[in-house]
N, C-alpha and C positions, 0 to 999 in steps of 0.2 A: 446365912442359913435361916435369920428370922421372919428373910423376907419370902420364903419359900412355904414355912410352915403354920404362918403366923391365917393366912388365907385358908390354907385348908381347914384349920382349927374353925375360923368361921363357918365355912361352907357345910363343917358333918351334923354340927346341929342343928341342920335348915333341911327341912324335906323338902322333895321335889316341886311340888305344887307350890309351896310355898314362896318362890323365888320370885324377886321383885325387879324392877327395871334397873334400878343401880348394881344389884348385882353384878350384869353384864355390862356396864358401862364403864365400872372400874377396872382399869386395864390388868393387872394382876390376878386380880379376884373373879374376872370370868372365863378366863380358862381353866380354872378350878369348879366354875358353875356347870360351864358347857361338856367338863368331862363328866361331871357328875348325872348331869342328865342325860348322858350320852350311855353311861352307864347301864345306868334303869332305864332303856330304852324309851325316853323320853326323844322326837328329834319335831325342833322347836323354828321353824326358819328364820324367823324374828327373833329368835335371841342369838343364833350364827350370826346373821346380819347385823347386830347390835354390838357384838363381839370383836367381828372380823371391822367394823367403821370403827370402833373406839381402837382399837390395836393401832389402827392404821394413822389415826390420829393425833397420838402420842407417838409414834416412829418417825411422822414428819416435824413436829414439834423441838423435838432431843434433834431432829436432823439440823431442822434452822436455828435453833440455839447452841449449837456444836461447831455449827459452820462460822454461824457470828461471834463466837468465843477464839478461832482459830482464824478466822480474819484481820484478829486484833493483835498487830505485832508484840507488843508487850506480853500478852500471854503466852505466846507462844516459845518467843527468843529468850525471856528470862528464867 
């Protein structure tokens, strides 16, 4: 639950203008950005696209460190 709440706590006391490049690059915390200024009708293509590469980044990441965890019989059979 704290991993849900804990981003958007950051994100309310950031106004729109104010957002910075890490914002959208941490994968949690820019989909709470990009809602945000999707909100206030901010629409930013470079921060979509900033968003939608770091998602995709970290998906394949957990992908090949899940596969190499589950390749390893040990882990797996015990």
């Amino acid at each position: 639950m704290m991993l849900a709440v804990f981003p958007t706590m950051i994100i309310s006391s950031i106004g729109v203008n104010e957002f910075a490049f890490y914002h959208f690059a941490i994968p949690i915390m820019n989909i709470f950005s990009i809602l945000k200024e999707l909100l206030f009708g901010v629409i930013n293509c470079e921060h979509i696209l900033i968003t939608v590469l770091s998602n995709l980044t970290a998906v394949i990441i957990i992908f090949i460190l899940s596969r190499i965890l589950f390749l390893k019989d040990k882990w797996v059979m015990s």
